[in-house]
C-alpha positions, 0 to 999 in steps of 0.5 A: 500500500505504501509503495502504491500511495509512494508511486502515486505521489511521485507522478502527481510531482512529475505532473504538477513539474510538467505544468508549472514548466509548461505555464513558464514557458509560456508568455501571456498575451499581450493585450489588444492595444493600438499603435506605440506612440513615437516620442520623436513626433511632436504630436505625442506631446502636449508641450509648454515651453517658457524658457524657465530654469526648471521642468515639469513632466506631468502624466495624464489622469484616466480620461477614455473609455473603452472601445472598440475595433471594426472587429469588434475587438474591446479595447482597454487603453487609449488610442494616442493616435484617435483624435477624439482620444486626444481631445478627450486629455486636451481639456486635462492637460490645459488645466495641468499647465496653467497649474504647474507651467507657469514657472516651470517648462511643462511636458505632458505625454499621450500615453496608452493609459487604461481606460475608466472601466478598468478602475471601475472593474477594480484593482485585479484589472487595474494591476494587469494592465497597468503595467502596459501603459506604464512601458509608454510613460517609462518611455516618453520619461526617458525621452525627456530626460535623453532629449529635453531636460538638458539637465535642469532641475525638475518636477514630476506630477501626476493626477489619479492614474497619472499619480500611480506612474508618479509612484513608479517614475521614483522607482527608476531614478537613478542618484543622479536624475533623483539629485535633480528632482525638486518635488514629486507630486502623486495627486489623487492616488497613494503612496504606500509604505511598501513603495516608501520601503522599496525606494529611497527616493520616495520621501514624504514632503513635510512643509511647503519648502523642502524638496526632493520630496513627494506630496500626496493627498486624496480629498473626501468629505468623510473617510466613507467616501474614500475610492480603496483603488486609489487610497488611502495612503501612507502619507498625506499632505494638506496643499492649502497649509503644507502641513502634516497634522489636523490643523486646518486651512481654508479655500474659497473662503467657506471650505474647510481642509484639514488632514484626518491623521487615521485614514491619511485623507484630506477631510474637506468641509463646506463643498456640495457634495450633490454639486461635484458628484457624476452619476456616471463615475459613481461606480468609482467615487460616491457622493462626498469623494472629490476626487474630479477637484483635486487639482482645481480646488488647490490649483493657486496653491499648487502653482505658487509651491511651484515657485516655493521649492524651486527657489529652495533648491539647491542645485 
């Protein structure tokens, strides 16, 4: 009987061996995408150029849908080269300039970034093809630094989807290009104390002057509204008073902003919460979750720490 049940558990070890060397080698199919931008073509850019002393190179949030092909094929990133994709970023990447370009030269990407479905569908989907349009940013990045930068100092910033390449940017730099960063910001996502571990260059910002730093934070009108695919995180930072603890700041003089230490969330008082929220993104962000403001709210304040940590580094 031993013998038996001994020979058994051999050939169940050389199947389960078969398998796992036949999964290996096999590589996943790549998914239906379009065409790679060429960051060599202008028109794969969205570009600010003022002649300042520093740079900022901003990433997209989530702005397309799904579609699809003549064949009916679904697509789950964006198509860099449908002019109804790039007018659907155009509005989000003005925006971004008018906050972050005006004392900095601003270059913005079109990338092949997932779709909204994809964050609603939640974080498997999110995990799975992120990582696809990621190749795009990590490639318009190195561009940039290959072809533009020109060794100036700069910024790197990123709303929502745009904030979780922020987050993996940090993990590329080298000491060297990491020597040149005056801020990151990661708005509208997390950072998480597995990313911090991971890389030294992540280094939560503390006031509204250091640098080097990453500024994070996520806007709620209580912590029930919290979106779990894009917080809470490890770290947060009110943009109103740069500070890191409960003391509140106002904007619009009748909203109220302080952080809630617990769930590293922005707690934002006095906004009409019916006002702000989208039927069609209800899936994603409830009534109450400011995420779509995140850049509006503060967008004074953004610009003028533009101008705060450039005139602190030292480079």
């Amino acid at each position: 009987m031993n013998k038996r049940l001994n020979k058994l558990n051999k050939l169940l070890l050389f199947l389960l061996l078969f398998v796992f060397a036949a999964c290996a080698g096999e590589k996943a199919a790549a998914p239906f995408m379009a065409e790679a931008p060429d960051y060599d073509e202008s028109e794969m850019w969205y570009v600010s150029e003022s002649g300042a002393s520093a740079d900022v190179f901003y990433i997209l949030p989530t702005c397309v849908w799904d579609w699809s092909d003549s064949t009916g094929r679904t697509c789950h990133y964006a198509d860099v080269n449908n002019p109804e994709h790039i007018a659907a970023l155009l509005p989000s990447n003005e925006l971004a300039a008018d906050i972050f370009g005006k004392y900095a030269n601003f270059y913005s990407p079109y990338y092949r970034q997932i779709t909204l479905e994809s964050w609603i569908e939640g974080e498997k989907a999110v995990e799975e093809r992120f990582p696809y349009a990621m190749e795009d940013v990590q490639m318009a990045f190195d561009h940039y630094m290959t072809h533009e930068n020109e060794g100036r100092p700069f910024f790197i910033a990123g709303f929502s989807q745009g904030g979780k390449c922020v987050v993996e940017l940090l993990k590329s730099l080298d000491d060297e290009e990491a020597s040149r960063l005056v801020a990151a910001y990661v708005i509208g996502y997390r950072v998480t104390e597995e990313d911090m571990a991971e890389c030294s260059h992540i280094k939560p910002a503390t006031c509204a002057d250091d640098t080097g730093v990453t500024v994070c934070y996520n806007s709620v009108e209580s912590p029930e509204c919290i979106c779990p695919v894009l917080s809470p995180s490890a770290i947060c930072i009110n943009p109103l008073n740069w500070r890191c603890d409960a003391v509140s700041a106002t904007v619009q003089d009748t909203v109220d902003v302080s952080v809630d230490l617990y769930n590293k969330v922005l707690i934002v008082k006095g906004l009409d919460s019916e006002k702000y929220y989208l039927p069609v993104l209800g899936e994603l962000f409830s009534k109450g979750n400011y995420h779509l403001q995140e850049l509006s709210l503060y967008a004074d304040s953004l610009t003028e720490n533009i101008k705060i940590r450039l005139e602190a580094f030292a480079y």
